[in-house]
mmCIF file of the N, C-alpha and C atoms, coordinates in Angstrom:
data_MODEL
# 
_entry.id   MODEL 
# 
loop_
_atom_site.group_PDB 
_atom_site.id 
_atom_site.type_symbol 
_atom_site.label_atom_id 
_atom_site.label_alt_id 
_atom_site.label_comp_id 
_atom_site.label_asym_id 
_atom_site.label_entity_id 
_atom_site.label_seq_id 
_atom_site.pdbx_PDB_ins_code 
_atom_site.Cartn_x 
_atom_site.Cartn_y 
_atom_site.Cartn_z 
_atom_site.occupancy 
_atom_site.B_iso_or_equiv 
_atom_site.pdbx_formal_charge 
_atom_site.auth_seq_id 
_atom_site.auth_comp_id 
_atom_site.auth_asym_id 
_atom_site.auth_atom_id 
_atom_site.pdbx_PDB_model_num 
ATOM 1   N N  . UNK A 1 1  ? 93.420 -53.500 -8.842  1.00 0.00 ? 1  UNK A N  1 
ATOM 2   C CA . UNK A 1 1  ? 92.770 -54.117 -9.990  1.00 0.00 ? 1  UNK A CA 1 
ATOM 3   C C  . UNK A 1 1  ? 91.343 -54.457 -9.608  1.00 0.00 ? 1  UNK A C  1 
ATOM 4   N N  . UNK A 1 2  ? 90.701 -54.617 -10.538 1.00 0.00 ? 2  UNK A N  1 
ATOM 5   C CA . UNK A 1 2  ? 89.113 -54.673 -10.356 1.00 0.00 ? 2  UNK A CA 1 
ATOM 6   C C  . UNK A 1 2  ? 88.529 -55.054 -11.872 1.00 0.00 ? 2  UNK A C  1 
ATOM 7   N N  . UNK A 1 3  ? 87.805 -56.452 -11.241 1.00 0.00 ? 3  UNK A N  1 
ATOM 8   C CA . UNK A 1 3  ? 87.269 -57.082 -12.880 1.00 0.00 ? 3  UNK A CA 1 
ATOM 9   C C  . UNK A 1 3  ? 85.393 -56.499 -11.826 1.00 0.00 ? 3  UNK A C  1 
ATOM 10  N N  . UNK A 1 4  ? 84.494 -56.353 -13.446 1.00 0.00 ? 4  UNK A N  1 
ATOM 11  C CA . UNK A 1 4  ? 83.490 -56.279 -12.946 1.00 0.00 ? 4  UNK A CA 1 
ATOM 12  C C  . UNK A 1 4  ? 82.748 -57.141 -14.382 1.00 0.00 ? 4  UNK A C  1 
ATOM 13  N N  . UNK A 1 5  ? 81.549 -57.816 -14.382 1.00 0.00 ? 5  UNK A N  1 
ATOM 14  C CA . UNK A 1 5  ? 81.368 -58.657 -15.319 1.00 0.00 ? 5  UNK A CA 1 
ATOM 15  C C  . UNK A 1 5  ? 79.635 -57.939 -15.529 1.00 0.00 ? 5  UNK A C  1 
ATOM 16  N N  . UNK A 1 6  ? 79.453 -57.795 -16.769 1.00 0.00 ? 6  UNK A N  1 
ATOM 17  C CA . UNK A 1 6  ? 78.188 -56.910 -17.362 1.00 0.00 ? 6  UNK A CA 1 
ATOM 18  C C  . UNK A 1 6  ? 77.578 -57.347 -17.954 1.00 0.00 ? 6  UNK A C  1 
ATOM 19  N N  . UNK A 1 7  ? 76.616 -57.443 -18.391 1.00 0.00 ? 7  UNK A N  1 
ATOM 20  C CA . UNK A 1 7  ? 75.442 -57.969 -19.483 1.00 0.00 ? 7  UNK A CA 1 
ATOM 21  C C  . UNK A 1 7  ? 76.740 -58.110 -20.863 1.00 0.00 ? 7  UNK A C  1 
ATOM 22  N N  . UNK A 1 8  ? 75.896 -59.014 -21.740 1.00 0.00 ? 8  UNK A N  1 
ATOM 23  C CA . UNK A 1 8  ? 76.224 -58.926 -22.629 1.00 0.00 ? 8  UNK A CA 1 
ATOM 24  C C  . UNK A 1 8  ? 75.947 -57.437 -23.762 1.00 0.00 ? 8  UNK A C  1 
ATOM 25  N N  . UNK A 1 9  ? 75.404 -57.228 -23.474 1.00 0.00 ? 9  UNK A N  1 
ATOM 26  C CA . UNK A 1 9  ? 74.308 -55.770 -23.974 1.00 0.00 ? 9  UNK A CA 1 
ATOM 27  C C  . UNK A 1 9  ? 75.489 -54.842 -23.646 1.00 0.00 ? 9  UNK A C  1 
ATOM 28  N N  . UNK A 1 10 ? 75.613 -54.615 -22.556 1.00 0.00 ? 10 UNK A N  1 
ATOM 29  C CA . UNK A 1 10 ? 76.536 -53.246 -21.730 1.00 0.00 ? 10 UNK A CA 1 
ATOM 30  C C  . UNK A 1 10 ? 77.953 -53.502 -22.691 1.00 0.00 ? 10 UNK A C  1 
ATOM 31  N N  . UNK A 1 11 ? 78.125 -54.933 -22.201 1.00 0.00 ? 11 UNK A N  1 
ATOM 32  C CA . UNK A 1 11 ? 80.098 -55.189 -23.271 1.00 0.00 ? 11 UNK A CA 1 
ATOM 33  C C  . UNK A 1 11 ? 80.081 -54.599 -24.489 1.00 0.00 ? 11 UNK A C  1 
ATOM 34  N N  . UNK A 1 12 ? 79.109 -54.731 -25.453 1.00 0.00 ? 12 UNK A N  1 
ATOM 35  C CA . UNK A 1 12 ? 78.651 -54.895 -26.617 1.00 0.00 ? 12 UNK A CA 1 
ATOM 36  C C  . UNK A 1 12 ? 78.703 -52.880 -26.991 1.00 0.00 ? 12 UNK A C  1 
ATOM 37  N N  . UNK A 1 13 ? 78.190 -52.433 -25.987 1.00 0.00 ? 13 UNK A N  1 
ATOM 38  C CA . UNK A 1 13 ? 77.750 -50.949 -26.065 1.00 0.00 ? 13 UNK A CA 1 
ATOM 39  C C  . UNK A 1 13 ? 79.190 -50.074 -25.840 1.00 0.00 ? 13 UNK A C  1 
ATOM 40  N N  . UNK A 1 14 ? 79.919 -50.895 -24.806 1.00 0.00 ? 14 UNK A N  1 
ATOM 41  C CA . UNK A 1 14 ? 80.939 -50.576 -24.471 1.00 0.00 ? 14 UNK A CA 1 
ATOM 42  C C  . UNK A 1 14 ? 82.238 -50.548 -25.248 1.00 0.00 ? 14 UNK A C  1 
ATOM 43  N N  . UNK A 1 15 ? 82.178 -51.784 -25.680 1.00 0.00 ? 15 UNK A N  1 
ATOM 44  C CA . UNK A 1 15 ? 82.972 -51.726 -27.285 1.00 0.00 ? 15 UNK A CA 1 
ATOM 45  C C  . UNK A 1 15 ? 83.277 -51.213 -28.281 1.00 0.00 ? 15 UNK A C  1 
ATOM 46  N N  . UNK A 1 16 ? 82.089 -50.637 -28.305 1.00 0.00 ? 16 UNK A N  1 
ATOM 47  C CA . UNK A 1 16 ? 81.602 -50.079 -29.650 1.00 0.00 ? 16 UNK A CA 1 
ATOM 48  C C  . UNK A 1 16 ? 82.217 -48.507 -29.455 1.00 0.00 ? 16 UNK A C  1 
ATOM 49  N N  . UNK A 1 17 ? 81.457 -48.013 -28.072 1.00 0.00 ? 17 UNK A N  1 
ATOM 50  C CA . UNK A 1 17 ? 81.455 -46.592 -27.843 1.00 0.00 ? 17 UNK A CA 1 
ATOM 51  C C  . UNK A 1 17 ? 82.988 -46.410 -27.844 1.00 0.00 ? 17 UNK A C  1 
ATOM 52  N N  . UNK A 1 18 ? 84.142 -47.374 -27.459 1.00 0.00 ? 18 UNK A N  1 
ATOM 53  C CA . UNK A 1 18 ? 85.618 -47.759 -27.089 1.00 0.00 ? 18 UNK A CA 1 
ATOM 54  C C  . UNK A 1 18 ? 86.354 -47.109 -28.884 1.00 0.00 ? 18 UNK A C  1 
ATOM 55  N N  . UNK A 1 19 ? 85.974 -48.111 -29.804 1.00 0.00 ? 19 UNK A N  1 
ATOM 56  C CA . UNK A 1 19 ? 86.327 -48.673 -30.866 1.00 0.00 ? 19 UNK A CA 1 
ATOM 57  C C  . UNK A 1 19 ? 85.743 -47.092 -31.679 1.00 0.00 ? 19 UNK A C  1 
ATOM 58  N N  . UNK A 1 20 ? 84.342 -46.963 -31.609 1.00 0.00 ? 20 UNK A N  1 
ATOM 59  C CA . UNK A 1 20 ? 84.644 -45.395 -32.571 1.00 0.00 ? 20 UNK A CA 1 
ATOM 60  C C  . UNK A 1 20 ? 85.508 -44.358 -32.267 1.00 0.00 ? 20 UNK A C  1 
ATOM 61  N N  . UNK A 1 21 ? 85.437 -44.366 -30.683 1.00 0.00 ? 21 UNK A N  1 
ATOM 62  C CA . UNK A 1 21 ? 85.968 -43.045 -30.286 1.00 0.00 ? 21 UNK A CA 1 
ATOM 63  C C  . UNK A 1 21 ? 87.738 -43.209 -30.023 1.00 0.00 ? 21 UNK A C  1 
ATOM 64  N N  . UNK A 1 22 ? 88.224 -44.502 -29.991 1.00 0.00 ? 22 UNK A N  1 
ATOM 65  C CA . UNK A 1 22 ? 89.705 -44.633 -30.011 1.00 0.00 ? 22 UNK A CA 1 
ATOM 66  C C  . UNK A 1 22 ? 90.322 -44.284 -28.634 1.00 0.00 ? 22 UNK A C  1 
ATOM 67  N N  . UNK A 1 23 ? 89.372 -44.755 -27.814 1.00 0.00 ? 23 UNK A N  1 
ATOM 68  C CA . UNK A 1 23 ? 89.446 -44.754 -26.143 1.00 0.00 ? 23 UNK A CA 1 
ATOM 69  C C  . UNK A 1 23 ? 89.385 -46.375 -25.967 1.00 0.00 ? 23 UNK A C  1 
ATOM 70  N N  . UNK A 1 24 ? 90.206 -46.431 -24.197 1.00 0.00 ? 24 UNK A N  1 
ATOM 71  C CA . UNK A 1 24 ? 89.935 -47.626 -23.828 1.00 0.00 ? 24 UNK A CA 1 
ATOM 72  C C  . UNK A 1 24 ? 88.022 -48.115 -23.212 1.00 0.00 ? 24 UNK A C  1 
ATOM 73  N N  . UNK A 1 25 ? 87.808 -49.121 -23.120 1.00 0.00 ? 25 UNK A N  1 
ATOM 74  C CA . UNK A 1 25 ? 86.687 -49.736 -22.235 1.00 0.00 ? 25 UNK A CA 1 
ATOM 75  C C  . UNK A 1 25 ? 87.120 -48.720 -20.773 1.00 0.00 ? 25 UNK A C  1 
ATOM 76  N N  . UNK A 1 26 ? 88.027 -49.548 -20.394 1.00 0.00 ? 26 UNK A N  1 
ATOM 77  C CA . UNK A 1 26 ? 88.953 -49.040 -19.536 1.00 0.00 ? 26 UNK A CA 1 
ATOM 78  C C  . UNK A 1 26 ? 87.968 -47.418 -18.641 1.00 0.00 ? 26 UNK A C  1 
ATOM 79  N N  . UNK A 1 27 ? 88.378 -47.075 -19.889 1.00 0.00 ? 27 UNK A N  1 
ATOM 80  C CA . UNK A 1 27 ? 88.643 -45.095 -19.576 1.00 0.00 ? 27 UNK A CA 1 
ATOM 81  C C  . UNK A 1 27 ? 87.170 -45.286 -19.245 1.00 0.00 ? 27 UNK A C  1 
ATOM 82  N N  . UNK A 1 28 ? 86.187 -45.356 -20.297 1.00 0.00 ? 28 UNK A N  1 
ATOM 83  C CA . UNK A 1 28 ? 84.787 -45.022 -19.918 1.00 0.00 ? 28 UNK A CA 1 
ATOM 84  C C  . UNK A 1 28 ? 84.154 -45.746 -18.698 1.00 0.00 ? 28 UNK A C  1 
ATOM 85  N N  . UNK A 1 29 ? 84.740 -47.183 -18.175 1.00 0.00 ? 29 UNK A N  1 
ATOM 86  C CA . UNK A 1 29 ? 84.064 -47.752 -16.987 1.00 0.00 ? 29 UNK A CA 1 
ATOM 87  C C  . UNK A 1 29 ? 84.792 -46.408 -15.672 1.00 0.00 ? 29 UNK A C  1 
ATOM 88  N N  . UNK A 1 30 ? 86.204 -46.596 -15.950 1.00 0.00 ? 30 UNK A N  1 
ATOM 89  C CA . UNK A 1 30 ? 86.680 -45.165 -15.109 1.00 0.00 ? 30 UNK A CA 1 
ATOM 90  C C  . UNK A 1 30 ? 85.972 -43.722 -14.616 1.00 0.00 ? 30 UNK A C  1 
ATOM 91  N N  . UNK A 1 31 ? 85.432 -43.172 -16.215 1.00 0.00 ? 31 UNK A N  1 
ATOM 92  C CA . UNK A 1 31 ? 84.893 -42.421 -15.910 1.00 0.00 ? 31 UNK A CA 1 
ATOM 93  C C  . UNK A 1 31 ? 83.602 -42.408 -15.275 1.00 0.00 ? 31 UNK A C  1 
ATOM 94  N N  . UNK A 1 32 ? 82.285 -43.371 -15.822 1.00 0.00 ? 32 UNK A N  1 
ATOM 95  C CA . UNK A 1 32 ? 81.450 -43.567 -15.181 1.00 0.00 ? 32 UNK A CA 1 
ATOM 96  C C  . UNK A 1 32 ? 81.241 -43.635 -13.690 1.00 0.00 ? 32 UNK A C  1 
ATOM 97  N N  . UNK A 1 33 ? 82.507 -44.364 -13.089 1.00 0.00 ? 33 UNK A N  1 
ATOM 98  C CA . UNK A 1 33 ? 82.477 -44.893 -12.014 1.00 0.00 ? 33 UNK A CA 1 
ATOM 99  C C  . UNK A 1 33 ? 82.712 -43.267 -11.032 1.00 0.00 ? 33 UNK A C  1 
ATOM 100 N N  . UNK A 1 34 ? 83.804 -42.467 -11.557 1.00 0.00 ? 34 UNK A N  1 
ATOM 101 C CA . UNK A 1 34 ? 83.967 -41.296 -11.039 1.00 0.00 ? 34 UNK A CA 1 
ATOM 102 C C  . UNK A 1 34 ? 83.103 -40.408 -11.436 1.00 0.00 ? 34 UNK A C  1 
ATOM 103 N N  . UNK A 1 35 ? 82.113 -40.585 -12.089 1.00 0.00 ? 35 UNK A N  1 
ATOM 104 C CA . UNK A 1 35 ? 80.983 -39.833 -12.557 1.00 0.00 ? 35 UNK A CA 1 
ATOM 105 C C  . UNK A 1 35 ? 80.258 -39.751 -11.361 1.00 0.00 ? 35 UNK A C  1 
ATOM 106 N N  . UNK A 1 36 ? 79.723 -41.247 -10.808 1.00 0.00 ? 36 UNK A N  1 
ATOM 107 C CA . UNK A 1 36 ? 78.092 -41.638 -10.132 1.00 0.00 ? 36 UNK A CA 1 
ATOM 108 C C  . UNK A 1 36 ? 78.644 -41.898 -8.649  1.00 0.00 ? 36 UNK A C  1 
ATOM 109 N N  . UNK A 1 37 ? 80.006 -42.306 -8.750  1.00 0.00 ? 37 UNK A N  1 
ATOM 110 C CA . UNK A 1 37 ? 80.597 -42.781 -7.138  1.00 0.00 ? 37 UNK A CA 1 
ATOM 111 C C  . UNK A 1 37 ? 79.654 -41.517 -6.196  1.00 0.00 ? 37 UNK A C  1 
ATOM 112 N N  . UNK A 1 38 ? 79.860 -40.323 -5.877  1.00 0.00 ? 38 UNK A N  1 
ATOM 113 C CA . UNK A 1 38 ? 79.139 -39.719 -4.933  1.00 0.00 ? 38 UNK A CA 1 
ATOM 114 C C  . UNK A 1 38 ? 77.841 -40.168 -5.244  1.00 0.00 ? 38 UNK A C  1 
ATOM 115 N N  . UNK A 1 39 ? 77.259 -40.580 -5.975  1.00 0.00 ? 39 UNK A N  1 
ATOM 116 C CA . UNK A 1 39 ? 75.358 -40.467 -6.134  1.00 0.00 ? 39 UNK A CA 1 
ATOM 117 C C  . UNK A 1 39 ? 75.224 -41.559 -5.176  1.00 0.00 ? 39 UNK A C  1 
ATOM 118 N N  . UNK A 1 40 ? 75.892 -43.010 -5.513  1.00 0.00 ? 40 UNK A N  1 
ATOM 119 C CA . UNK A 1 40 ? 75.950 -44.207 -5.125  1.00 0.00 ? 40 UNK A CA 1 
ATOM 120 C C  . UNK A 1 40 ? 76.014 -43.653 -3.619  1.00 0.00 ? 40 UNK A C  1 
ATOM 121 N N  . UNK A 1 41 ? 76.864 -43.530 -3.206  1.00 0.00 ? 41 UNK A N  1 
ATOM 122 C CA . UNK A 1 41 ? 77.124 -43.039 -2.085  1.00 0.00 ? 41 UNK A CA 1 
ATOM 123 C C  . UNK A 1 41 ? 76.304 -42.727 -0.960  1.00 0.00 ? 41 UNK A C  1 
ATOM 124 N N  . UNK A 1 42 ? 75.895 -41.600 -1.314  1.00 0.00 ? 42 UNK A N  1 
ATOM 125 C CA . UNK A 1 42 ? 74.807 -40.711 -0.834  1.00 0.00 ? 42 UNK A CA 1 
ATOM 126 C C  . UNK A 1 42 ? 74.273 -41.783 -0.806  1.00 0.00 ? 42 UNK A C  1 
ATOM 127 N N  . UNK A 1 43 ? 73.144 -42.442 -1.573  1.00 0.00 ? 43 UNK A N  1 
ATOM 128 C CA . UNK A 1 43 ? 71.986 -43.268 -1.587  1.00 0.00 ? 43 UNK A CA 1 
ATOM 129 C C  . UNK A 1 43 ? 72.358 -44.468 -1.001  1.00 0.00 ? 43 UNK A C  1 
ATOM 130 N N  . UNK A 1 44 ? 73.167 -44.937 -0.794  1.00 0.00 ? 44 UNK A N  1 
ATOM 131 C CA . UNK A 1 44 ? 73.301 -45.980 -0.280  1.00 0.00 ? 44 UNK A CA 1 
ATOM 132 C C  . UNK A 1 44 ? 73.689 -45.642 1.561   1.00 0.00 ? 44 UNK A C  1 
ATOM 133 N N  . UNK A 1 45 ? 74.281 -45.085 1.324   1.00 0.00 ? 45 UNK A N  1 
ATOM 134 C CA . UNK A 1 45 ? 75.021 -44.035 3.035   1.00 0.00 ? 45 UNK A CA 1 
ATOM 135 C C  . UNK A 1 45 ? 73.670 -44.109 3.682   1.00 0.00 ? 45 UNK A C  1 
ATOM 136 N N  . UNK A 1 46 ? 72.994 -43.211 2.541   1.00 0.00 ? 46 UNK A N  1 
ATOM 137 C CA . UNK A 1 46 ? 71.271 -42.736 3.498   1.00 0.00 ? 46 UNK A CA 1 
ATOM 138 C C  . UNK A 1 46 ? 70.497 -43.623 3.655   1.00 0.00 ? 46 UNK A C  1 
ATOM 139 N N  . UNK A 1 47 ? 70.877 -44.831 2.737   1.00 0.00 ? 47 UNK A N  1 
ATOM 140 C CA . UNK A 1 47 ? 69.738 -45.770 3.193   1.00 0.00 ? 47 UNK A CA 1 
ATOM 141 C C  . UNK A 1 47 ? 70.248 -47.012 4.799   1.00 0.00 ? 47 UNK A C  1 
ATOM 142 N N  . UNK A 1 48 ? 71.598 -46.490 4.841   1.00 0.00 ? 48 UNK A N  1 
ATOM 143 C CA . UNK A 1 48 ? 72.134 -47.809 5.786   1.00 0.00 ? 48 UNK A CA 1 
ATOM 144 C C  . UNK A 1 48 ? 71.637 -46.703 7.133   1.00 0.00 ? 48 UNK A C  1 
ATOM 145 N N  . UNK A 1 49 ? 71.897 -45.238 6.874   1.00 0.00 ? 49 UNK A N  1 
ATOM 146 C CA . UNK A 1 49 ? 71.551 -44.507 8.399   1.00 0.00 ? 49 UNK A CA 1 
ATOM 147 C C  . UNK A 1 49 ? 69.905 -44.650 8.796   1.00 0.00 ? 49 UNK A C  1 
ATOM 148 N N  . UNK A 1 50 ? 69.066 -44.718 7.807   1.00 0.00 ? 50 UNK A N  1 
ATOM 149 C CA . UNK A 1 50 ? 67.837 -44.935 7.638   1.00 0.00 ? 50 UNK A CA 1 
ATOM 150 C C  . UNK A 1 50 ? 67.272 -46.080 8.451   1.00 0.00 ? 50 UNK A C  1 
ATOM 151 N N  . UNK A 1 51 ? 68.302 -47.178 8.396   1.00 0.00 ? 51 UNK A N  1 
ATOM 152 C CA . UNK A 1 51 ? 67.876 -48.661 8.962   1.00 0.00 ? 51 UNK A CA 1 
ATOM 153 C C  . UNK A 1 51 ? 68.479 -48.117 10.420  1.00 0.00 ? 51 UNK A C  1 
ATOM 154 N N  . UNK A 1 52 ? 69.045 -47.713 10.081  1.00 0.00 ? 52 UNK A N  1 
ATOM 155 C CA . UNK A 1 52 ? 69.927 -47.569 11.766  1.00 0.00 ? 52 UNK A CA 1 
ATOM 156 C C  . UNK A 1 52 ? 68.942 -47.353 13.107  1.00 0.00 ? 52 UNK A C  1 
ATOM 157 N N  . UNK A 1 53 ? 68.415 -45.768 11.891  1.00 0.00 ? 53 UNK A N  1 
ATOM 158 C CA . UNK A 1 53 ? 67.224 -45.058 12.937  1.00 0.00 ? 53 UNK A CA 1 
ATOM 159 C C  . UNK A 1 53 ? 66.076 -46.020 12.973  1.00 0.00 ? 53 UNK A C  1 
ATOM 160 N N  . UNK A 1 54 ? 65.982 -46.675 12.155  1.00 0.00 ? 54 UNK A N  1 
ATOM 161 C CA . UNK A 1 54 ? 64.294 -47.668 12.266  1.00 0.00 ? 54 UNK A CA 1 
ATOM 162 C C  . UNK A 1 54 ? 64.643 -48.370 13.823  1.00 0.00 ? 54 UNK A C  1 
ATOM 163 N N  . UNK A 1 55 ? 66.386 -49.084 13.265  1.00 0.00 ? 55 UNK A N  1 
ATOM 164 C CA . UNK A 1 55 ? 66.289 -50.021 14.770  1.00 0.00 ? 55 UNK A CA 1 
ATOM 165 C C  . UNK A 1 55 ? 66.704 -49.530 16.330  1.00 0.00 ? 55 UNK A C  1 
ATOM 166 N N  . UNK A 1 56 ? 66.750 -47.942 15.857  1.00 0.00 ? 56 UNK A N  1 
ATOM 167 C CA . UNK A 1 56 ? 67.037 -47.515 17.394  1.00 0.00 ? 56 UNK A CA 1 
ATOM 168 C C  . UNK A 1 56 ? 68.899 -47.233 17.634  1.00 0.00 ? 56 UNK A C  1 
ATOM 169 N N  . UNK A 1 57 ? 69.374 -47.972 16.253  1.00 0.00 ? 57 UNK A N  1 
ATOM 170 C CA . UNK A 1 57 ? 70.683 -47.768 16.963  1.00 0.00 ? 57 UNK A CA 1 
ATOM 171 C C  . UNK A 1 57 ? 71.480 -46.402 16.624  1.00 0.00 ? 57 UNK A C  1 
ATOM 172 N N  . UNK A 1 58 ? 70.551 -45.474 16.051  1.00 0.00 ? 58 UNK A N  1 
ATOM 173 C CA . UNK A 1 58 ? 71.198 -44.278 15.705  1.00 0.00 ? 58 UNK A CA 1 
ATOM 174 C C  . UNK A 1 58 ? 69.830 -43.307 16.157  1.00 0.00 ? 58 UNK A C  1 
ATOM 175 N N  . UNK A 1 59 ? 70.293 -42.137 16.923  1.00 0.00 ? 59 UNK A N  1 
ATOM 176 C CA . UNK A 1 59 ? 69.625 -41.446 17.210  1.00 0.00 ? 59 UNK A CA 1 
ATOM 177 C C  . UNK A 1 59 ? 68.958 -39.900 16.643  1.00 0.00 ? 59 UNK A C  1 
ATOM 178 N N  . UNK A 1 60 ? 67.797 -39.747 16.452  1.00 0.00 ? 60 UNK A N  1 
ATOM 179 C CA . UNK A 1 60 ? 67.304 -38.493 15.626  1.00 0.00 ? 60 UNK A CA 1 
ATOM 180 C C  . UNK A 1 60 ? 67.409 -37.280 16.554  1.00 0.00 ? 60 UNK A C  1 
ATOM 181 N N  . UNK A 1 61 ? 67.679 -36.387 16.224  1.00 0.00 ? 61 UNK A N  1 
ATOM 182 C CA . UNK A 1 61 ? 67.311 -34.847 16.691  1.00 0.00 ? 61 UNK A CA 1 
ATOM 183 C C  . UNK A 1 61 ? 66.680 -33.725 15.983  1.00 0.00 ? 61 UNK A C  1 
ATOM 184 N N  . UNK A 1 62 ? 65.897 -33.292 17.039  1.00 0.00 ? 62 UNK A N  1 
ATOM 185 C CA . UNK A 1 62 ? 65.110 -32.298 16.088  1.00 0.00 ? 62 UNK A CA 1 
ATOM 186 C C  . UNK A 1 62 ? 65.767 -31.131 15.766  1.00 0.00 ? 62 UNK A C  1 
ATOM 187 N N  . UNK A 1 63 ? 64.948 -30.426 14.624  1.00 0.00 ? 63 UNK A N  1 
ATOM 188 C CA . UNK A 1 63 ? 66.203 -28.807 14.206  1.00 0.00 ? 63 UNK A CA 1 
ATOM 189 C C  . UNK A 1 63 ? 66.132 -28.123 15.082  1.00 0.00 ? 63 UNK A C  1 
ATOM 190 N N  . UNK A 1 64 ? 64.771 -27.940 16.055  1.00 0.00 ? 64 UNK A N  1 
ATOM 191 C CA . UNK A 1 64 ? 64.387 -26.924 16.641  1.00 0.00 ? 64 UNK A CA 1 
ATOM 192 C C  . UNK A 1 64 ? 65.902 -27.209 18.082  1.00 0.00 ? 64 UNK A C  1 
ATOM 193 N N  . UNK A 1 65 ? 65.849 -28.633 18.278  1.00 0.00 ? 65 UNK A N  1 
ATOM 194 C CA . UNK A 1 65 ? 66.915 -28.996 18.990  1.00 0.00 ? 65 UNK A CA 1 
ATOM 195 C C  . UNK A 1 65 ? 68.436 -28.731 19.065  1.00 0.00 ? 65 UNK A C  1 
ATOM 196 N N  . UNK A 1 66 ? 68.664 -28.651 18.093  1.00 0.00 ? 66 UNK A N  1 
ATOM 197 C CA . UNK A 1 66 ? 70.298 -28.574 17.055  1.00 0.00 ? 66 UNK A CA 1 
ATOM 198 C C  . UNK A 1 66 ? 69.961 -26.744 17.283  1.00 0.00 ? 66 UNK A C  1 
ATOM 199 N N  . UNK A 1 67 ? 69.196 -26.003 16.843  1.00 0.00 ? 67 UNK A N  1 
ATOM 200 C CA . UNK A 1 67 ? 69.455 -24.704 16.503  1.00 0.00 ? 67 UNK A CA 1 
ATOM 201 C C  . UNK A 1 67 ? 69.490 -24.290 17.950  1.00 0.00 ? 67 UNK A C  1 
ATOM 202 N N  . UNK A 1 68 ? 68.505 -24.530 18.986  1.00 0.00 ? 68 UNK A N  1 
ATOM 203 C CA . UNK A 1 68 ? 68.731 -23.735 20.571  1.00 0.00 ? 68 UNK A CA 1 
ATOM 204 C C  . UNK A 1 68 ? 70.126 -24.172 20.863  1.00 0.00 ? 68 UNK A C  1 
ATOM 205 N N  . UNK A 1 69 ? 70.329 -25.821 20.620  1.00 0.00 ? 69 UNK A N  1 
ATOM 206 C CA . UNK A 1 69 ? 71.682 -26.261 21.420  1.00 0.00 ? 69 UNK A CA 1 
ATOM 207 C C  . UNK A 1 69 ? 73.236 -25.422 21.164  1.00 0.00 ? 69 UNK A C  1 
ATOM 208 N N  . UNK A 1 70 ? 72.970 -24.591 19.578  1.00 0.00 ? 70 UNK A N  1 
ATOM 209 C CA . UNK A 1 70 ? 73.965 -23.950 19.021  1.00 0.00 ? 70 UNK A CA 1 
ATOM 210 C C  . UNK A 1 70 ? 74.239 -22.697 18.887  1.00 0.00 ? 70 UNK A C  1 
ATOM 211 N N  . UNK A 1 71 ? 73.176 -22.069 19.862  1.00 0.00 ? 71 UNK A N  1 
ATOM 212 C CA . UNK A 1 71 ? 72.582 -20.658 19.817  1.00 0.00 ? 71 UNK A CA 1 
ATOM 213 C C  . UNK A 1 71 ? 72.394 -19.738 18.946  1.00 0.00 ? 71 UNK A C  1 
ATOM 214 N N  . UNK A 1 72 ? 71.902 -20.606 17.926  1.00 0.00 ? 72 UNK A N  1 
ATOM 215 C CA . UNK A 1 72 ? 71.233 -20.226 16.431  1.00 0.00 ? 72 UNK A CA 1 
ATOM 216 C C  . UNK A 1 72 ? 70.113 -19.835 16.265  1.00 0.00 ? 72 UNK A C  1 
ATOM 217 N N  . UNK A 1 73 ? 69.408 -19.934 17.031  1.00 0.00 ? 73 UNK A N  1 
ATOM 218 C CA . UNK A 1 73 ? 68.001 -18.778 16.948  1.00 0.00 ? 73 UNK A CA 1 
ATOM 219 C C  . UNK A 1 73 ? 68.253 -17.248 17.470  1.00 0.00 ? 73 UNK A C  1 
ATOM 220 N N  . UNK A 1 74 ? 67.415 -16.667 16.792  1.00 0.00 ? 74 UNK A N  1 
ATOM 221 C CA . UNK A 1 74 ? 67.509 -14.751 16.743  1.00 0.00 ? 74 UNK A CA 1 
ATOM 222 C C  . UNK A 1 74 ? 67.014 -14.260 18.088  1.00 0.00 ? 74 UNK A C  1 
# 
């Protein structure tokens, strides 16, 4: 279970879009959520590895590095 609490604006939009179309609130927060979940993701993922590398605790490699180490150059 999962309550999430929204503008008054969003409830209001949400209702509505619920009530013409003869769907739950429900369904459309559902779908949204399985809509954007990877976007969220990504952007948020990349921004925590981002801090990582600022403070040193995650380490960068270069391509040129990754491609000799894998014997991927021609």
């Amino acid at each position: 279970m999962l309550a999430v609490r929204v503008s008054q604006e969003v409830e209001e939009r949400l209702a509505r879009l619920a009530k013409l179309t003869g769907r739950t609130k429900t369904f459309y927060v559902r779908e949204a959520l399985e809509e954007h979940l990877d976007e969220l993701e990504e952007i948020y993922l990349a921004e925590h590895v981002l801090e990582e590398i600022r403070s040193g605790k995650e380490e960068m490699v270069s391509l040129d590095s990754l491609i000799a180490k894998h014997g991927l150059d021609d």
